[in-house]
N, C-alpha and C positions, 0 to 999 in steps of 0.2 A: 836576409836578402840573398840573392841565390841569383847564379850567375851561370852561362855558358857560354863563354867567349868565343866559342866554335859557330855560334847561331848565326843567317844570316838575314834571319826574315822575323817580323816583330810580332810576336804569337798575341792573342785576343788576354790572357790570363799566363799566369808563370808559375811555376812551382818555386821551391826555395832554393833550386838548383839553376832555372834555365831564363833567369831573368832579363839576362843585358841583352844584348844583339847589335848586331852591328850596321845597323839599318842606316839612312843618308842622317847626314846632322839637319835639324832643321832649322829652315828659314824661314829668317823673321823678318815679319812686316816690316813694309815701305821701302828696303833697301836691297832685298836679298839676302842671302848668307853673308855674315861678319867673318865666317871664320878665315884665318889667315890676315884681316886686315891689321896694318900695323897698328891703327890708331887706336885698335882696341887692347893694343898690350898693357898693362897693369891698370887696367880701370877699375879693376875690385879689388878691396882692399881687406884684411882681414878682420881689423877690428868690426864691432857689432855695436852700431850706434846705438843709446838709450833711448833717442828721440822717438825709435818707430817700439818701440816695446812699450805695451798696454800698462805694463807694470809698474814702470816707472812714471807714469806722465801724470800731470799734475789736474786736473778737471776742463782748466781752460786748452792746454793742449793738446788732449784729447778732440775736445771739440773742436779746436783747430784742424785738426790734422781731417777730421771724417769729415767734415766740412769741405775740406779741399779735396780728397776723397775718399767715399764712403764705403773702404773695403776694409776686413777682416781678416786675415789669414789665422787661421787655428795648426800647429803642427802637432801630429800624432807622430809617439815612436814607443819602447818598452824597455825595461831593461831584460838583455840577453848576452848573451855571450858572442864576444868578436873576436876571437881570438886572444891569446895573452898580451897581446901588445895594444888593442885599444882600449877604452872607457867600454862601460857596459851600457851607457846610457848614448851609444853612438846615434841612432835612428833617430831618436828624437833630437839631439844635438844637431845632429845632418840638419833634417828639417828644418829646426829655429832658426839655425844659423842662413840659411840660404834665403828662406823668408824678410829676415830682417835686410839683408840687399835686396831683396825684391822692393818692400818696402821703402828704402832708401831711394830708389831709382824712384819707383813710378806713384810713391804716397798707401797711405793706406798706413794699420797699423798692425801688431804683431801680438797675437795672443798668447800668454806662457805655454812650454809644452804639455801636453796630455801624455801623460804614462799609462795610458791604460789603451788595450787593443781586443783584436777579433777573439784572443784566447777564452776571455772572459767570459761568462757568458751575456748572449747579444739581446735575451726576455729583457733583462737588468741595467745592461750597458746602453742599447741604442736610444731606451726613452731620455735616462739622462745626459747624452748627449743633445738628444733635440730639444731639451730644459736647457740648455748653454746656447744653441744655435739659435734657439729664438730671444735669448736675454741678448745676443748681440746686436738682433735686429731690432727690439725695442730700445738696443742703444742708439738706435740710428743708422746703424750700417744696409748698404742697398748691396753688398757682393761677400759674400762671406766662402771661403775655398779654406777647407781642411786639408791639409799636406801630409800624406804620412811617409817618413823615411824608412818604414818598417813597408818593404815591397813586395807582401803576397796578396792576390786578391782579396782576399777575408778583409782587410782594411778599405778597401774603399768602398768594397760593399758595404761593410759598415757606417760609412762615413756619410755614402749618398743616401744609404735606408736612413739614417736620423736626419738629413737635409729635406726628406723628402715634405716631409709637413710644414715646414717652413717656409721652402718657394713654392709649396702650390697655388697660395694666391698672386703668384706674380709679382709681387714689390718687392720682393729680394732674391737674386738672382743666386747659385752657390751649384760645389761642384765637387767631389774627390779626384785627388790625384797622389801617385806621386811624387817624389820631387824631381825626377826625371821624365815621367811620363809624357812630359812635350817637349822636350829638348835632345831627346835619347839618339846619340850618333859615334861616330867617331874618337870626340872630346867630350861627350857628355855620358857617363852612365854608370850604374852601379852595380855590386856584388852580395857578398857577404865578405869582410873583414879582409878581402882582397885590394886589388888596385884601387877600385876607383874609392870605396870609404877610407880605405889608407887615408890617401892623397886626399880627401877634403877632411881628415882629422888634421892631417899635417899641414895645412893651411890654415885653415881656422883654428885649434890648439894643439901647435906640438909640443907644447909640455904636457900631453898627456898619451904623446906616442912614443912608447918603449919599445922600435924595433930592434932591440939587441935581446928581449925574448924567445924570437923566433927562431935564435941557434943560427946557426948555417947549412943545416942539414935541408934532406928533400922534406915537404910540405905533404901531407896525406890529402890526396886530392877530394873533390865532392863535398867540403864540408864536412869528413869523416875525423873519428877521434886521432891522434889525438890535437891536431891543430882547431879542426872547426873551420876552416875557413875557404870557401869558394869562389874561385876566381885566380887571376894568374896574381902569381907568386908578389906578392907586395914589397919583397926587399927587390926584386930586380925591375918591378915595373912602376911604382907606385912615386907620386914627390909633391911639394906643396904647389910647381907650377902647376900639375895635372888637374891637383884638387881646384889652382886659382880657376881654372878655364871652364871647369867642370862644373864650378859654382856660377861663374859668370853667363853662361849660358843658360844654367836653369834658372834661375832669376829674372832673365830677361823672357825667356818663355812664360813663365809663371806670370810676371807682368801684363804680358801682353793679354794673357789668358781673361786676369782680371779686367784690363778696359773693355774688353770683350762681352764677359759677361754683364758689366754696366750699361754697356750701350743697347746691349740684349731687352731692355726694361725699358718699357715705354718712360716716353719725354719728362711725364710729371710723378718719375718713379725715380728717379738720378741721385735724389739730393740727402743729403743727410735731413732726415725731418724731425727731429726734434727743438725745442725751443733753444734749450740752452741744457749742457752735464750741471745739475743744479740739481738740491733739492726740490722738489714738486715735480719735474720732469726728470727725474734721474736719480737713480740712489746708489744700484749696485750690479755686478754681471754674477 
């Protein structure tokens, strides 16, 4: 992911270098902008509840959860290089992790990560994507939103060309994004292994963040060797609050994104339709 913190207008597409910008935070439905309210100080938390992961839930809960509502979030990321001081599985971690508060807040459930991306090739890649996209909606799901934490175009084109045979008939509504792509402002947004992924490792797992790596020396700017890493300086700008705010806003974006597209779907398209997660209606994704 690829950052220019000097940007001040939100370009159509990013390279790996020019991705954040410093555009307005955005405001969310019904109240305005949150930001600054107090009431919103530590409403997320870091833990990642098992309840909204696909992975863990047991058949009946499952079908509880899509029943009450019938989204899907899919997160895409790769392993890559963040610098010496993060995981290499950051992008996808980013993703899950913000999904699963997404999740949390507004329902819906959380599909394991996808490790694989645009690098691949996309003859090979997009159909088996749309072989997963459509096993979600014959699970029942009417919103299915692929997240990738991995932020170059090449992903969501990805993501939207394998959605694309799935909502064409209209019963299932879906979309690429990602994980900042509707929340991206002030407090909300990303780089490469700079501030703002710093700061959501460092919320979500700092026992997997070794900023004593980074030396104390200058940083080789652009993403050039030998740091790798894009974006302002992570030991002077970077911390778990940043990350907490940073998640809590794209989650509630992402959220909102989702009732959004539910409600997009005609009246007798809403509901989770299948019988029962059961043999005879239901085997496997």
């Amino acid at each position: 992911m690829k950052d220019d913190p000097s940007a001040t207008s939100r370009p159509t597409c990013f390279s790996r270098r020019d991705l954040v910008g410093t555009t307005a935070a955005l405001c969310l439905a019904g109240g305005g902008s949150t930001v600054g309210k107090a009431e919103d100080a530590a409403t997320i938390k870091p833990g990642l509840s098992p309840a909204v992961q696909m992975q863990f839930l047991r058949p009946e809960q499952l079908e509880k959860a899509l029943r009450a509502f019938p989204a899907v979030y899919v997160p895409f990321g790769l392993i890559e290089w963040h610098g010496r001081h993060l995981p290499l599985g950051n992008d996808a971690l980013k993703a899950h992790a913000i999904l699963v508060k997404t999740a949390e807040q507004f329902g819906g459930v959380v599909y394991p990560p996808v490790y694989f991306h645009n690098g691949f090739p996309q003859e090979h890649l997009v159909p088996i994507l749309t072989a997963l996209f459509q096993r979600l909606k014959r699970t029942g799901a009417r919103v299915i939103l692929g997240v990738s934490g991995h932020n170059v175009q090449g992903q969501i084109d990805m993501i939207d060309q394998a959605l694309a045979p799935v909502v064409a008939d209209k019963t299932v509504a879906g979309v690429g994004l990602w994980e900042i792509t509707l929340s991206r402002g002030p407090e909300s947004g990303t780089d490469h292994a700079a501030k703002w992924e710093t700061s959501n490792m460092m919320f979500f797992y700092p026992g997997l963040v070794d900023m004593a790596t980074l030396g104390d020396g200058p940083l080789a700017p652009n993403m050039k060797p030998p740091d790798g890493i894009g974006g302002q300086d992570p030991r002077k700008f970077a911390s778990a609050e940043v990350g907490r705010r940073n998640v809590e806003l794209a989650a509630q974006a992402i959220g909102k994104k989702a009732k959004e597209l539910l409600e997009s779907l005609a009246p007798d398209q809403r509901s989770f339709n299948l019988p029962a997660i059961r043999p005879g209606d239901w085997w496997m994704i």
